[in-house]
C-alpha positions as semicolon CSV with decimal commas, in nm:
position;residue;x (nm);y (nm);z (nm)
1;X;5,880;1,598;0,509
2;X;5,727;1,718;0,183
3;X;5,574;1,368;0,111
4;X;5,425;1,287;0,439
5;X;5,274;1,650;0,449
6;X;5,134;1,567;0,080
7;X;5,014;1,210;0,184
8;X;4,829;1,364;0,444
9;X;4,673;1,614;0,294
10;X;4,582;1,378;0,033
11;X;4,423;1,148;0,322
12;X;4,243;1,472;0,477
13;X;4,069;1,543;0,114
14;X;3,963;1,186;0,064
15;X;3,621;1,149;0,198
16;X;3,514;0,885;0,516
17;X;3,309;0,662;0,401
18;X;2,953;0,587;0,576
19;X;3,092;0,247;0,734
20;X;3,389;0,424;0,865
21;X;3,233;0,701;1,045
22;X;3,240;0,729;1,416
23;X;2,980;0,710;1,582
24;X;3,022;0,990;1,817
25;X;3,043;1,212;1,495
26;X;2,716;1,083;1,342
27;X;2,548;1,117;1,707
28;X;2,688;1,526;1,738
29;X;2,534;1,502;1,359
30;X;2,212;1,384;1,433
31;X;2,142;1,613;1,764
32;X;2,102;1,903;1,513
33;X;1,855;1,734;1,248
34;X;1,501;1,714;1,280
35;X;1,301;1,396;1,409
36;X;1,075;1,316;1,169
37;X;0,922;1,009;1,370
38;X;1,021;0,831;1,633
39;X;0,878;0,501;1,876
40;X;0,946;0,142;2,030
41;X;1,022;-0,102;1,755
42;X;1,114;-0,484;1,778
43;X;1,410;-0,544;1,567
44;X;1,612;-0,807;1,447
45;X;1,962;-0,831;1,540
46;X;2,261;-0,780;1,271
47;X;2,481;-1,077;1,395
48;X;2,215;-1,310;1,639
49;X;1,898;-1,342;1,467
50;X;1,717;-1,266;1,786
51;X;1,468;-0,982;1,811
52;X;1,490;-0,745;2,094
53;X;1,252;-0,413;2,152
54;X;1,474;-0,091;2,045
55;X;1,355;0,281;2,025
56;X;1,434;0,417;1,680
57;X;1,371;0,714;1,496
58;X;1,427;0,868;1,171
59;X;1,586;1,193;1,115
60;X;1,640;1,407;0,788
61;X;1,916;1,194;0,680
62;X;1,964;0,938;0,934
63;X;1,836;0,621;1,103
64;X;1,916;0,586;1,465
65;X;1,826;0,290;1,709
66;X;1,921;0,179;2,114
67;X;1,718;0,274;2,460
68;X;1,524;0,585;2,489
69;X;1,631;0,885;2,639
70;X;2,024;0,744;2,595
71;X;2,232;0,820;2,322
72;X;2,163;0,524;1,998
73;X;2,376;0,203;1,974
74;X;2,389;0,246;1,587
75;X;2,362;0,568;1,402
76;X;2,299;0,494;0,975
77;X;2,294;0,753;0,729
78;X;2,043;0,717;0,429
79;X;2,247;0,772;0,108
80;X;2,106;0,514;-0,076
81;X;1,913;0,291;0,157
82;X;1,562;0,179;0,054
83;X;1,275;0,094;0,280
84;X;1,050;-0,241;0,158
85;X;0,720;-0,279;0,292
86;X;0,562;-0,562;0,481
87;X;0,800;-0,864;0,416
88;X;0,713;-1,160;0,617
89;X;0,951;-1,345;0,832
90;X;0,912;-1,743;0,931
91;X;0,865;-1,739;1,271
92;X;0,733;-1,411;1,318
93;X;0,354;-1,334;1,331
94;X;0,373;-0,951;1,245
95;X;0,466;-0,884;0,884
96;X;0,758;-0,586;0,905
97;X;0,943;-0,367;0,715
98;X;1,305;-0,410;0,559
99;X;1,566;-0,117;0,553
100;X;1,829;-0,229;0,281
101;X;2,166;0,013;0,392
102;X;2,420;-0,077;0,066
103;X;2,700;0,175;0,186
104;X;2,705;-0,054;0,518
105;X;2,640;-0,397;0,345
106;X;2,336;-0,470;0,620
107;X;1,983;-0,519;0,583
108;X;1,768;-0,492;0,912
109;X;1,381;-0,599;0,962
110;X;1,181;-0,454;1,226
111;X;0,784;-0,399;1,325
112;X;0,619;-0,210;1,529
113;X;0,389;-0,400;1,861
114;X;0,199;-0,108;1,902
115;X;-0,230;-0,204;1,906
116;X;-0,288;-0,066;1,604
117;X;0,031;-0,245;1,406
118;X;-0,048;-0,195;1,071
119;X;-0,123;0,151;1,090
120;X;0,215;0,213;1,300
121;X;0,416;-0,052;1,001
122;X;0,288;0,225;0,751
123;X;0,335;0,511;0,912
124;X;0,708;0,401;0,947
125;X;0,736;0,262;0,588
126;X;0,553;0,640;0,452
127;X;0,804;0,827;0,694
128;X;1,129;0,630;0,588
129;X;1,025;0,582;0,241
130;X;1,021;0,953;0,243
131;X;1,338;1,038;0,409
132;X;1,491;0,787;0,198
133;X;1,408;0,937;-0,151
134;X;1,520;1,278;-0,028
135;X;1,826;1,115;0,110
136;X;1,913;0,923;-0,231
137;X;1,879;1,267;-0,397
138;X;2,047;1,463;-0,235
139;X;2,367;1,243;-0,215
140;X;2,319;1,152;-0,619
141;X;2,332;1,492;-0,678
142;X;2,621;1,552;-0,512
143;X;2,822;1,254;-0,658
144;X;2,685;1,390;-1,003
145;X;2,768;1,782;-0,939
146;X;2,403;1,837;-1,026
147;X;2,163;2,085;-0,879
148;X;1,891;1,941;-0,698
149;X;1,567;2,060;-0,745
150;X;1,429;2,257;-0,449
151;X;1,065;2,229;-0,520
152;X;1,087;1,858;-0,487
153;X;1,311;1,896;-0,181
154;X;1,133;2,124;0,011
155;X;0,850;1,898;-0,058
156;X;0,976;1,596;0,058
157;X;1,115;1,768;0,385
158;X;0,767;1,938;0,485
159;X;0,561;1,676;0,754
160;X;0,315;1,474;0,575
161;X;0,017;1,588;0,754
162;X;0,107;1,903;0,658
163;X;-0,188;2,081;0,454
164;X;-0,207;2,025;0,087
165;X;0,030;2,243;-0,178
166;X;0,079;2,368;-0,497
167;X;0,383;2,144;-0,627
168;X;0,514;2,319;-0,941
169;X;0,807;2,189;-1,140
170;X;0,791;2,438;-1,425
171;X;1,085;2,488;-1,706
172;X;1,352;2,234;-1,603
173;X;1,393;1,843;-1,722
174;X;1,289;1,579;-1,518
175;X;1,500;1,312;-1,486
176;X;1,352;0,917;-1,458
177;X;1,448;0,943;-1,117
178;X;1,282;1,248;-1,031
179;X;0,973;1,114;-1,255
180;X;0,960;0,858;-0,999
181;X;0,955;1,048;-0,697
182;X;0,720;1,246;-0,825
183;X;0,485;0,962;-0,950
184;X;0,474;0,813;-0,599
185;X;0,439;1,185;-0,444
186;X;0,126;1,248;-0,644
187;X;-0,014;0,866;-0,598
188;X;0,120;0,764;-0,326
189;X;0,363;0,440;-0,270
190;X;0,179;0,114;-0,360
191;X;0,243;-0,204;-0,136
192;X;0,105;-0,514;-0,166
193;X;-0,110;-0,664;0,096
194;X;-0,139;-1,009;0,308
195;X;0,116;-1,232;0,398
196;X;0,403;-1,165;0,133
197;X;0,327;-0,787;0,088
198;X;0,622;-0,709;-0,171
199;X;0,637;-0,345;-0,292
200;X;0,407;-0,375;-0,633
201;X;0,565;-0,453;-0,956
202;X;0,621;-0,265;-1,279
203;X;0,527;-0,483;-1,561
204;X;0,461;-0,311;-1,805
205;X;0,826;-0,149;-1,869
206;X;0,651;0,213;-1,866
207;X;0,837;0,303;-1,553
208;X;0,504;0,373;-1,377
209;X;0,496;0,089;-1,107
210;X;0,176;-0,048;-1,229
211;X;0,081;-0,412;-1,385
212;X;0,067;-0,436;-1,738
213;X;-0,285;-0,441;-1,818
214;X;-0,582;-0,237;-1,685
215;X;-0,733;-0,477;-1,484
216;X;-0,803;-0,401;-1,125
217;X;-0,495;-0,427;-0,878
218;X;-0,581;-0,705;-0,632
219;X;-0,464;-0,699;-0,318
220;X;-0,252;-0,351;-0,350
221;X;-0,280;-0,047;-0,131
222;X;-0,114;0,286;-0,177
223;X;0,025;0,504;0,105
224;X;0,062;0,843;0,121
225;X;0,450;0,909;0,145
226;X;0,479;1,269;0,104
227;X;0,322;1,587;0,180
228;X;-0,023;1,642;-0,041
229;X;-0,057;1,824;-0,341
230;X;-0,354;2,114;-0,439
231;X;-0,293;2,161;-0,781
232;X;0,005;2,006;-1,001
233;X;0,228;2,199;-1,267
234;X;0,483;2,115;-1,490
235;X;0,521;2,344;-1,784
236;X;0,746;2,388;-2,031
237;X;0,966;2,070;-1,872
238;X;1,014;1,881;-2,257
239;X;0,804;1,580;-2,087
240;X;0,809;1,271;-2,340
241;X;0,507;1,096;-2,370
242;X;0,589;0,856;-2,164
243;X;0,632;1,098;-1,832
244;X;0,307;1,279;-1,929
245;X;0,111;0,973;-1,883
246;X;0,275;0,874;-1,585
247;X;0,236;1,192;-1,422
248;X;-0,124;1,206;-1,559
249;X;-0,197;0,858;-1,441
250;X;-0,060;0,901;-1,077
251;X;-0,228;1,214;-1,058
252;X;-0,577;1,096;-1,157
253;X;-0,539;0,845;-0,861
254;X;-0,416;1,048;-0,618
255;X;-0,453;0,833;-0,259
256;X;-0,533;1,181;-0,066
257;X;-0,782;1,317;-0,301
258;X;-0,651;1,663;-0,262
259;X;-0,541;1,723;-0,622
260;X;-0,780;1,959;-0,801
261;X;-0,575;2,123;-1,076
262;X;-0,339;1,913;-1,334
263;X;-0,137;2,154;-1,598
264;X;0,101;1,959;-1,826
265;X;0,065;2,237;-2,066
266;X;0,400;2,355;-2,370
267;X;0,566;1,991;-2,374
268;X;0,637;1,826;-2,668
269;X;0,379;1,548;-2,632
270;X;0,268;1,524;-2,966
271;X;-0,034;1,291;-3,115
272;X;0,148;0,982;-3,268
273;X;0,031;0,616;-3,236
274;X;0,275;0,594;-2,921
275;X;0,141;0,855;-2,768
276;X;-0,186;0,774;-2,801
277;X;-0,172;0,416;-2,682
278;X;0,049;0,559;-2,387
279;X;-0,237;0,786;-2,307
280;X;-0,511;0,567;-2,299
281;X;-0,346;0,294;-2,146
282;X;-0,329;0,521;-1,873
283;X;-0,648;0,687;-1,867
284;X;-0,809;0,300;-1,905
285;X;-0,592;0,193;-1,630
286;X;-0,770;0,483;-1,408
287;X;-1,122;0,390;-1,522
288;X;-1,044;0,010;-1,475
289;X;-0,903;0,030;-1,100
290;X;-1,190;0,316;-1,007
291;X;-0,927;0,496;-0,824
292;X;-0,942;0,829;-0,946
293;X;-0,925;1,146;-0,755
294;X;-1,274;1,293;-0,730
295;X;-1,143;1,640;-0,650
296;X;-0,983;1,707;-0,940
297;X;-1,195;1,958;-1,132
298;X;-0,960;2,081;-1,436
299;X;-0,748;1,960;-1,665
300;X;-0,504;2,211;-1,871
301;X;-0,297;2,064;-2,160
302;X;-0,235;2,364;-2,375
303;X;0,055;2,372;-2,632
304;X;0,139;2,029;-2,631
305;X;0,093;1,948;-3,021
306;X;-0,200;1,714;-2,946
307;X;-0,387;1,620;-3,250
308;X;-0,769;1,501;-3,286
309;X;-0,671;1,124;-3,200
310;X;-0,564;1,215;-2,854
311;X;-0,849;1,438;-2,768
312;X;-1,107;1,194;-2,899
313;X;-0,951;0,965;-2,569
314;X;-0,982;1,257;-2,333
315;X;-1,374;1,297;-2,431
316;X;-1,396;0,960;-2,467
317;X;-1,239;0,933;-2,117
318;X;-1,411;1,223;-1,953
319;X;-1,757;1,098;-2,082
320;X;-1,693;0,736;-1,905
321;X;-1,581;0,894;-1,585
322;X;-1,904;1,123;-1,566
323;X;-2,109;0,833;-1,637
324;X;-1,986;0,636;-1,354
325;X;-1,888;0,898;-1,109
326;X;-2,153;1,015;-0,810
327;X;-2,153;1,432;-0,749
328;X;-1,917;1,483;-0,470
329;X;-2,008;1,824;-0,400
330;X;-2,377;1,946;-0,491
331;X;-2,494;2,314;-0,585
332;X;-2,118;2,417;-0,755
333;X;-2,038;2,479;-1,061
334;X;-2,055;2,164;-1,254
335;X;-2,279;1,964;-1,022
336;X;-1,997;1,848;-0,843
337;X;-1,799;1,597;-1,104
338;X;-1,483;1,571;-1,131
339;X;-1,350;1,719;-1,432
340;X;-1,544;1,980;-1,587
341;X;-1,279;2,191;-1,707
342;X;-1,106;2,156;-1,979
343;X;-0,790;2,349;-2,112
344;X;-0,705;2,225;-2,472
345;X;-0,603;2,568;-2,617
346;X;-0,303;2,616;-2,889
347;X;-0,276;2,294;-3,005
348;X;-0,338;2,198;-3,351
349;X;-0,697;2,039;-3,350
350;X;-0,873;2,146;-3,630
351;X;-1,197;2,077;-3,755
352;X;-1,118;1,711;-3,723
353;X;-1,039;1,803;-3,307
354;X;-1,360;1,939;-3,274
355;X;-1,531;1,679;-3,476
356;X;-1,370;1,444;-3,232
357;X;-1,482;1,626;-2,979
358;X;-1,883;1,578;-3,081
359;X;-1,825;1,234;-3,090
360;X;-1,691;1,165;-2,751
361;X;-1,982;1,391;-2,605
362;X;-2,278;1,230;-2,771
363;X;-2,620;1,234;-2,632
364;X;-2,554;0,908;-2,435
365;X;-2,199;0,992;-2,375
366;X;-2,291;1,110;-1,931
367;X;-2,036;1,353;-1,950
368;X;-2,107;1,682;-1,769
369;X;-1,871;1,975;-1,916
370;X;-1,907;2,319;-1,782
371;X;-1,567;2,484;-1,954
372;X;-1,406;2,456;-2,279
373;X;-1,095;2,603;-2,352
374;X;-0,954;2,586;-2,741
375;X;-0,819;2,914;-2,789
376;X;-0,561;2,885;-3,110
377;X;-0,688;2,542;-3,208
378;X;-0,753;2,694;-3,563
379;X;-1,144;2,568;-3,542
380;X;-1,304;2,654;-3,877
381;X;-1,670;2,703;-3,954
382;X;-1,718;2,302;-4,003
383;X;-1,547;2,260;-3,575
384;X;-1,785;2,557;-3,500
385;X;-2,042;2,365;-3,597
386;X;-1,967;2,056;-3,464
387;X;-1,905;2,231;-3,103
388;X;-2,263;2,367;-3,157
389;X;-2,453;2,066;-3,218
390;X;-2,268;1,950;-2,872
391;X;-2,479;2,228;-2,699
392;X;-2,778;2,164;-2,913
393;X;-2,810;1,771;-2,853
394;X;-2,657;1,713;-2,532
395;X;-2,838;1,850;-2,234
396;X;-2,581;1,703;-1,967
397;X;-2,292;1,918;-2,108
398;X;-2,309;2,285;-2,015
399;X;-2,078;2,491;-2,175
400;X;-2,047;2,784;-1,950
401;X;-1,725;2,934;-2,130
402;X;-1,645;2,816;-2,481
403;X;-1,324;3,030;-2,581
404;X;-1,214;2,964;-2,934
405;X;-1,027;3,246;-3,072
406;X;-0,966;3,411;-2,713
407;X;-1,250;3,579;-2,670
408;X;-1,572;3,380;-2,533
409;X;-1,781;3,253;-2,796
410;X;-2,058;3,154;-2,574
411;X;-2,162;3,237;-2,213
């Protein structure tokens, strides 16, 4: 009697896995999470290869298909399912998407008939896309005994025409996976386009998602996923160089234009040869495939140990983006570029920083600067002076705040 009340006990603590659920539980499941999006599909068949019209939809943590208005022949959860855009099937004139479901060893394809089919194809892919990623976190977290991070969470689970937010992910460690989600967050999810549309490649090893070089991505087209972001933070979160450039990369080329604040300021960045070719890589990348977010008006990157090398590619950068880019929004402060302010206080530039500086913003440089932040940059007399002949020789750049010791030098 003792044994068989141990055995099942044992069998009561050992969890169900997703294949073996019923389906009546999953359905009393589902009833209480949100719909996130729902419509008439056409969907191949697990066993026949035939495909048949089905009404899905896609809840917080589930995929559900069968007739509307009854209850859903198949119920799925989303543990670690991913969504892959656009594949093309023989026989099939609409290219459709592909739901891979591991923890049920099935893969289904499906597309939407509605008029306007590729705009209904993305709005599933951005919807399950989403509701994936939030899906595979949560349940990774839980297998790990970690704490999820709520910020990206409560992110992911807003609508995505909700209005644009602050997304701040200040004082905790990002892990690759989270650098991803938030990569494709700020940039959106890039698919390729035409017949084979495959989810784009990462080349390059830098765990970005982009091609290896700088030259212009052909044929690619990033959707928005995930509510928009306002302004982007993440201070103090011992970024490597490698995540800062990501996250400034995917930032710069934000697909909603809605980011106009970046702050990667107090992580450990530091100007080494690495870091510097990570950095430009990725501001060349933005400059190459003229995708950069026009709304974006400062850029704060205070206490990160950057050194003279490093800021000479941000003028350098800033300059060539002025000098291309068309005033968005006339009669505001800056004439309506893109970023005019600059944040590059308490890190150890120098004379040498400053000198940089000058160089970048040379008479012919274009760029259009209207604040300059290097408060605890220990500028001596020489970086003074350098900063000076800026405002003496370059009409475009218009310093209207120059704070050097933390106190405006000039206003």
């Amino acid at each position: 009697e003792g044994e068989a009340s141990a055995t099942s006990a044992a069998a009561a603590a050992t969890p169900i896995l997703p294949a073996n659920e019923k389906l009546q539980d999953l359905y009393e499941e589902l009833k209480h999470e949100r719909i996130y999006y729902e419509g008439e599909v056409v969907k191949e068949g697990f066993n026949v290869r035939s495909w048949k019209n089905r009404w899905m939809l896609a809840s917080e943590s589930m995929i559900a298909y069968g007739e509307k208005g009854q209850r859903p022949r198949q119920i799925f959860r989303l543990n670690n399912a991913t969504i892959e855009p656009r594949k093309l099937v023989k026989g099939v004139k609409y290219a459709c998407l592909q739901l891979v479901l591991p923890d049920y060893s099935r893969t289904f394809r499906f597309y939407s008939e509605a008029k306007d089919s590729p705009s209904a194809n993305e709005e599933w892919f951005a919807v399950l896309w989403n509701r994936t990623a939030a899906s595979r976190y949560r349940h990774q977290c839980r297998v790990l005994l970690q704490i999820p991070n709520t910020a990206i969470l409560s992110h992911l689970d807003a609508p995505i025409t909700a209005l644009p937010v602050k997304l701040a992910l200040n004082g905790n460690p990002l892990s690759f996976q989270l650098v991803d989600i938030v990569r494709d967050i700020l940039r959106g999810v890039p698919i390729k386009t035409g017949t084979t549309a495959a989810a784009a490649d990462d080349d390059d090893g830098d765990g970005d998602g982009d091609n290896k070089d700088s030259r212009p991505e052909r044929g690619v087209k990033y959707i928005q996923c995930a509510r928009a972001v306002s302004s982007f933070e993440c201070k103090n979160s011992g970024l490597s160089s490698s995540k800062a450039a990501t996250f400034l990369k995917a930032a710069l080329q934000n697909v909603a234009d809605s980011i106009n604040e970046i702050d990667l300021s107090d992580n450990p960045i530091e100007d080494v040869p690495a870091t510097q070719k990570m950095i430009k890589t990725a501001l060349d990348t933005v400059l190459a495939h003229a995708k950069a977010c026009k709304n974006i008006s400062k850029l704060t990157m205070a206490g990160c140990k950057l050194g003279p090398a490093i800021i000479r590619i941000f003028g350098q950068f800033v300059s060539k983006w002025h000098s291309i880019a068309r005033p968005i929004r006339k009669y505001t402060m800056g004439g309506g570029y893109p970023l005019t302010h600059l944040d590059f206080s308490n890190n150890p530039l120098k004379n040498a920083g400053a000198q940089a500086l000058k160089e970048a913003f040379h008479l012919k440089s274009g760029a259009k600067v209207t604040e300059l932040a290097l408060a605890g940059c220990k500028i001596g007399d020489e970086g003074i002076e350098a900063i000076a002949n800026i405002l003496r020789d370059v009409p475009t750049v218009h310093i209207l705040q120059l704070r050097v010791i933390g106190e405006l030098l000039f206003i």
